[in-house]
C-alpha positions, 0 to 999 in steps of 0.5 A, spaced: 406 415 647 407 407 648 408 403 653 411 397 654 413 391 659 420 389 659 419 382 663 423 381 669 425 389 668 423 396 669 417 398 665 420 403 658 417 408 655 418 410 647 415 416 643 415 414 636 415 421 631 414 422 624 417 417 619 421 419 613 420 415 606 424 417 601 421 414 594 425 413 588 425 415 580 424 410 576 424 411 569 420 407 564 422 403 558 419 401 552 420 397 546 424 400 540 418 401 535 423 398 530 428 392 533 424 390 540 429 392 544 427 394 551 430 401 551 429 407 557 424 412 553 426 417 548 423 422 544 425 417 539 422 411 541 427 408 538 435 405 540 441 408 538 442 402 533 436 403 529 437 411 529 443 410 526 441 406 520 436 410 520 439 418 519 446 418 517 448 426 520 454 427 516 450 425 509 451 433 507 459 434 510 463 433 504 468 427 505 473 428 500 476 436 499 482 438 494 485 443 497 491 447 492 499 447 496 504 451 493 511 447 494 516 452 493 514 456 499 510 451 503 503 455 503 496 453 502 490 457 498 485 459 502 479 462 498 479 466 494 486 469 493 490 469 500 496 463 502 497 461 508 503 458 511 502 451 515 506 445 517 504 439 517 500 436 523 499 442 526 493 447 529 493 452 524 493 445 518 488 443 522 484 450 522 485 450 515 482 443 513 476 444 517 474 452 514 475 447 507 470 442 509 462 444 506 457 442 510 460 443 517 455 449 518 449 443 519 452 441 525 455 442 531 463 440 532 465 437 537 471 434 537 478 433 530 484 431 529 488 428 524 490 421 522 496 419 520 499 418 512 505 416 508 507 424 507 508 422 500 502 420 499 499 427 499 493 426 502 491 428 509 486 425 514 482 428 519 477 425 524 472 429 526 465 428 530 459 432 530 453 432 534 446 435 532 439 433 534 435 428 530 426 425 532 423 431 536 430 433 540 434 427 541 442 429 540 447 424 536 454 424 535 457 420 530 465 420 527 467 420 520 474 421 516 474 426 511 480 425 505 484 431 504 487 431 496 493 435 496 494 438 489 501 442 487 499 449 485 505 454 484 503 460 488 503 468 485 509 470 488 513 464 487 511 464 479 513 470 478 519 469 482 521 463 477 518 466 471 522 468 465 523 475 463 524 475 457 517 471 456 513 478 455 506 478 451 505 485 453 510 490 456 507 498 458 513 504 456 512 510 459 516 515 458 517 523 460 522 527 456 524 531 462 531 532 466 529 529 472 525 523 475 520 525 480 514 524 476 516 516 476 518 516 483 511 519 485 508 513 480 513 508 483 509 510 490 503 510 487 503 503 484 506 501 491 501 503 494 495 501 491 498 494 488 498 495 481 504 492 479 501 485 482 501 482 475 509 485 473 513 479 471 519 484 470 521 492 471 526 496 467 529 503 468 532 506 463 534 512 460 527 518 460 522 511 463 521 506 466 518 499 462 514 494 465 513 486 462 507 483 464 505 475 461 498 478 459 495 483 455 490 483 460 495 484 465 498 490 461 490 494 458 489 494 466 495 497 468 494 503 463 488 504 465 490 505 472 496 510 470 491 514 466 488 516 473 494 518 476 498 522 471 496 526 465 498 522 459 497 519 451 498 513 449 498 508 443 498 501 442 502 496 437 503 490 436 508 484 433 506 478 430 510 473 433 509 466 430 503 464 427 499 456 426 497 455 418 493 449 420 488 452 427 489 459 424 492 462 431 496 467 432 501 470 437 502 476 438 507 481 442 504 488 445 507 494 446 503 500 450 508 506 448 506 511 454 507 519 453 508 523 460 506 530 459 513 534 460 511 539 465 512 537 473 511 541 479 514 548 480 516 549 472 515 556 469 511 555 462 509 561 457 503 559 454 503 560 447 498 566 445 492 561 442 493 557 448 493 563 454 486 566 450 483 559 450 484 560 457 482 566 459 488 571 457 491 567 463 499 569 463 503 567 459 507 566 463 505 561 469 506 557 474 505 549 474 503 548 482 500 541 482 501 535 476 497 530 478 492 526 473 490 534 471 495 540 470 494 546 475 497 552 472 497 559 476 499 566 474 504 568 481 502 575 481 494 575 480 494 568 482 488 566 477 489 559 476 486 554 471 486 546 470 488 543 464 486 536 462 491 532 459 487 531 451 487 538 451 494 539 452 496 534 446 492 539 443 496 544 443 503 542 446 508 545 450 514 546 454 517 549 461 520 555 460 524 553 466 525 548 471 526 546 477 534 545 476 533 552 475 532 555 481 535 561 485 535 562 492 533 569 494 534 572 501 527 577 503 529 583 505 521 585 506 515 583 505 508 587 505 501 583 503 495 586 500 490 582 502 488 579 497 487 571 498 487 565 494 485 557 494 481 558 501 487 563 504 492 558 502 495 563 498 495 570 499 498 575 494 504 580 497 510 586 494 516 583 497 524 585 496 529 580 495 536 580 493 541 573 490 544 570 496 549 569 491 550 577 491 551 578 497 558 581 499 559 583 492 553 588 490 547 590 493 542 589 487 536 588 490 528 586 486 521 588 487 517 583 486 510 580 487 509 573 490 503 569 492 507 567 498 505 572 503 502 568 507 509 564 508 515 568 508 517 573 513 523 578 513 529 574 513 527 569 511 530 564 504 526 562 497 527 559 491 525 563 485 527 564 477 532 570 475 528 571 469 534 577 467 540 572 467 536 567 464 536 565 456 531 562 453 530 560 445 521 561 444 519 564 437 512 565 442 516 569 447 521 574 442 513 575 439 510 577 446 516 581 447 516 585 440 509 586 441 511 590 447 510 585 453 515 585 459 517 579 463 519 580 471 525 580 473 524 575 479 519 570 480 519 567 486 516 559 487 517 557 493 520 557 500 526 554 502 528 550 508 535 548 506 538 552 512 534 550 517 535 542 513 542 542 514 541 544 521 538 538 523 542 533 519 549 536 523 545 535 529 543 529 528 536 528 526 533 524 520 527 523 518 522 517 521 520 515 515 521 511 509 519 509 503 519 502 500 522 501 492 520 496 488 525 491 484 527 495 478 533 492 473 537 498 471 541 499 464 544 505 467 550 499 471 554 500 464 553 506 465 556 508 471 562 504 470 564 508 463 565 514 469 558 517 468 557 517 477 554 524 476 548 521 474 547 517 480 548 523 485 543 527 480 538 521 481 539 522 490 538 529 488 531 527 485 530 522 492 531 527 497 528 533 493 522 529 491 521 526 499 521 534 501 516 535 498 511 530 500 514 533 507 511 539 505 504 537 501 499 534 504 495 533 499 501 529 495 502 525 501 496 522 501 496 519 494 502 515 497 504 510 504 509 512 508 512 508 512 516 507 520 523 507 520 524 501 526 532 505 525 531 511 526 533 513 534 529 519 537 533 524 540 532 525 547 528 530 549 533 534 554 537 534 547 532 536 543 531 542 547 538 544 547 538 544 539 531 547 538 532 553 543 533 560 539 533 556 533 527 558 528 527 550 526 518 550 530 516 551 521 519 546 518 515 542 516 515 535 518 511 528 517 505 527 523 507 521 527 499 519 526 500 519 518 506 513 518 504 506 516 507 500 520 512 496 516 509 489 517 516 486 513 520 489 518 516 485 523 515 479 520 523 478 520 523 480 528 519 476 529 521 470 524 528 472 528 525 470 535 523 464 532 530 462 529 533 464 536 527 459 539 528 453 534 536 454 535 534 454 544 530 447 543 536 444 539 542 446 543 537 444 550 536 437 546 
C-alpha cells in the first residue's frame, strides 16, 4: 500500500498489483550465404532468388509431350490400347495431359490449366505449378508450361471402318456341311464374347459358312488358334501369289485358311462304324451326340455309357449323323418307371417309359416301349422329342451290314424333353424373354437369294435362332461360354397378373435364364445417356 499527499486535498491511497509484460518474437536474420542479401533464417540460408538459380525442380518433368488423336471420332490414345473422348479445354482434356506428362510423380501439383492456342496449330498448352522440398526442408514452387504435340492417328475402329474390304491378305473360311447353323451361332457368341473378331476388316455368310477377312496374316493365324479351342475342327492353308518385285525380291501373298467343322452337332443320332465303336469300347453303335464343343460327347441313351472323341481322332475315320435334329418326333408319356441307375453325378438317370406319337393320337392306339436316360425329367403326361426309327429310312452300308448279321435297332429313341406347349403358353400371354443377344455385322450373299422366292430359307434361319436360344435356356454349361445380355425393352409383367397365368398351369419347369446370369447392355445406356445430353445441348440453345 502507497500513500500519497494530494496538496490542497484530501489524502488518496493506491494499491499497485502485479504487472504484465508481454514480450515479442523477434525472428532473426542472416545474410544470404551466396548474394549478401539480409533474409529472415531458413534451412537454407539462402533467398529464394539464389534457391532458384541453384535448383530447377521441373528439370525431370518432360515440357514437351506428343500425344496421338484420331480426327475422325475425336479421341485420344490413352496407353497402351484405350481411346478417349475429350473436348478441347475441358476437365477430362485437362486430365488427360497431365496423366501423359512423365515426371510428375516427383513433385507435388499444386495447381494447371490451359493456355490459349491457335486451334489449328495443333499444340496445347498447359501451366502447371508444382511444389517440393529442396535444402533441409524448404518447400519451392515453381510454374512452367509444357507443350502438347498433337499428331493424327487413325484409331482401330475408325480404320476398319474406312478400310477396304476387298483389300484382304488372309481370309479364314469355315464351313460345316450341315442342314442348320446352330454351330455358327454358338461360334458367332463365342467370338463376341471373348473379342476374337477384333482385327476382321469384313464377315461374310454364305452358303454352309462363314468367311472372315483380315488385313494380316497374323491377324488370321491368330483367329485359327482361337477357333481350334471352341469347336472340333481340321484345317488347311494356301496361298496365292499375288504380284511380286524382281529387283528387292519381295513377294505378296494372299492366304486362305480353309476350316472344316466336324459335321456332327448336339442331339444328332450316329451309328458308329464297327472299327470305330470297337476303338471305343464296343460303345453302341448307335448314339447319342450330348455336347459338340471343342471335343464331341457321345453316349449310348439305353446303358448311358459315354465317351469323348477329339477332333483328329474323327478325321480319322469320319462319319455322318444317322439323324438330326429336323428329324425329330414329339411323343407323349403314357408312363415311366426308373431303375435306378444314374449317371454324370445324378444328372441322368436311366428309366422304361411307354409313349406314343402325338401325331397318332385320335387315329391309332400305337404305343412304344422304350428305355431313356430321361428318367429324371419326364413324368407321365408329359411331351419329348425323340426319333422313330421304324418309320425312318436310311441309306448306310455299316448299318444294312449291322442289321444282317442279326442287330436290331429300337423302335424309338428319345432325346429330350419338350417345353413347346408350355413355350406357346407363355408367348399368347404375352411374356417374352429378358434377354438377348448381340449380332455381329455380317454381309450376306443370301439377299439374291431371297429375292429369286427362296423365303423359306430365312424362316429356317429364325427356326435355327429360336432353337438355339432354347437351348441355352436349358444348358448351363453352354450358357457359360457366351454373354447374355438385359433386354431394357422387355416389360415385366405385373405380379397380380403373373399369378393369375401361373395358377394351375405347370409353367414353375420351364427353364429360364437367372436374373443374376444377364450382362448390362452398356450400348444401350450409352445411347441413354448421349439422349440426355442432346435433350441438355438442345435446352441450352433454346434458353439462349
Amino acid at each position: 500500500m502507497a500513500a500519497t499527499e494530494n496538496m490542497g486535498g484530501p489524502a488518496t491511497v493506491s494499491y499497485a498489483g502485479p504487472s504484465i509484460v508481454h514480450q515479442q518474437h523477434t525472428y532473426g536474420h542472416v545474410l544470404c550465404c551466396l548474394c549478401g542479401t539480409s533474409i529472415m533464417s531458413n534451412p537454407s540460408n539462402m533467398c529464394v532468388n539464389c534457391i532458384r538459380s541453384q535448383v530447377d525442380i521441373t528439370a525431370p518433368i518432360q515440357k514437351q509431350v506428343s500425344i496421338l488423336w484420331c480426327k475422325e471420332c475425336n479421341r485420344y490414345l490413352q496407353p497402351p490400347k484405350n481411346w478417349v473422348r475429350a473436348e478441347l479445354e475441358s476437365k477430362e482434356l485437362l486430365t488427360f495431359c497431365v496423366k501423359r506428362t512423365k515426371g510428375l510423380q516427383k513433385v507435388k501439383l499444386v495447381d494447371a490449366g490451359f493456355i490459349w492456342t491457335e486451334p489449328h496449330s495443333r499444340r496445347l498448352k498447359t501451366k502447371l505449378t508444382v511444389q517440393s522440398e529442396v535444402f533441409n526442408g524448404a518447400i519451392l514452387q515453381q510454374t512452367f508450361v509444357v507443350e502438347y504435340v498433337v499428331e493424327t492417328h487413325m484409331c482401330p475402329d475408325c480404320s476398319k471402318a474406312a478400310a477396304n474390304p476387298n483389300t484382304w491378305t488372309a481370309v479364314v473360311q469355315v464351313r460345316q456341311h450341315t442342314e442348320h447353323k446352330r454351330t455358327f451361332m454358338f461360334l458367332e457368341q463365342v467370338i463376341l464374347k471373348y473379342g476374337a473378331a477384333a482385327n476382321c476388316i469384313n464377315i461374310k455368310d454364305i452358303h454352309e459358312g462363314v468367311d472372315f477377312y483380315f488385313s494380316k496374316r497374323s491377324h488370321g493365324q491368330r483367329f485359327l488358334d482361337f477357333l481350334q479351342g471352341v469347336v472340333p475342327m481340321r484345317y488347311r492353308t494356301d496361298k496365292q501369289l499375288v504380284s511380286h518385285n524382281e529387283q528387292n525380291a519381295t513377294y505378296n501373298y494372299k492366304y486362305t485358311f480353309s476350316v472344316e467343322i466336324v459335321p456332327i452337332c448336339k442331339d444328332d443320332l450316329i451309328f458308329l462304324p464297327s472299327k470305330v465303336s470297337s476303338s471305343m469300347g464296343h460303345l453302341g453303335p448307335l448314339v447319342l451326340c450330348t455336347r459338340a464343343m471343342n471335343t464331341l460327347h457321345f453316349m449310348e441313351p439305353y446303358t448311358m455309357r459315354s465317351t469323348q472323341v477329339e477332333a483328329p481322332v474323327f478325321w480319322r475315320a469320319p462319319y455322318r449323323a444317322l439323324l438330326n435334329s429336323r428329324h425329330l418326333v414329339e411323343y407323349m408319356v403314357l408312363d415311366i418307371e426308373t431303375t435306378g441307375q444314374t449317371a454324370a453325378n445324378g444328372k441322368l438317370e436311366l428309366a422304361d417309359a411307354q409313349v406314343a406319337r402325338v401325331a397318332d393320337f385320335g387315329s391309332n392306339d400305337t404305343t412304344y416301349h422304350v428305355r431313356t436316360h430321361l428318367g429324371h425329367l419326364l413324368n407321365p403326361g408329359d411331351t419329348a422329342l425323340g426319333y422313330d426309327l421304324t418309320r425312318a429310312n436310311f441309306v448306310e452300308d455299316e448299318l444294312e451290314a449291322f442289321l444282317q448279321k442279326g442287330g436290331s435297332l429300337p423302335d424309338v429313341v428319345l432325346v429330350r424333353k419338350s417345353y413347346e406347349e408350355r413355350r406357346r403358353k407363355r408367348h399368347v400371354k404375352g411374356q417374352g424373354r429378358s434377354w438377348k443377344l448381340k449380332r455381329m455385322t455380317i454381309d450376306s450373299d443370301d439377299a439374291m437369294q431371297l429375292k429369286k422366292g427362296q423365303q423359306a430359307q430365312a424362316d429356317r434361319r429364325q427356326q435355327d435362332l429360336e432353337r438355339f436360344m432354347q437351348e441355352l435356356e436349358e444348358d448351363p454349361e453352354m450358357r457359360s461360354k457366351v454373354a447374355l445380355y438385359k433386354d431394357s425393352a422387355h416389360k415385366p409383367a405385373p405380379a397380380q397378373d403373373v399369378d393369375a397365368m401361373t395358377e394351375g398351369d405347370d409353367e414353375d419347369d420351364l427353364p429360364e435364364i437367372p436374373l443374376e446370369e444377364l450382362l448390362d447392355d452398356m450400348n444401350a445406356l450409352q445411347l441413354g445417356e448421349n439422349a440426355q445430353e442432346r435433350h441438355s445441348d438442345e435446352d441450352e440453345s433454346m434458353d439462349g
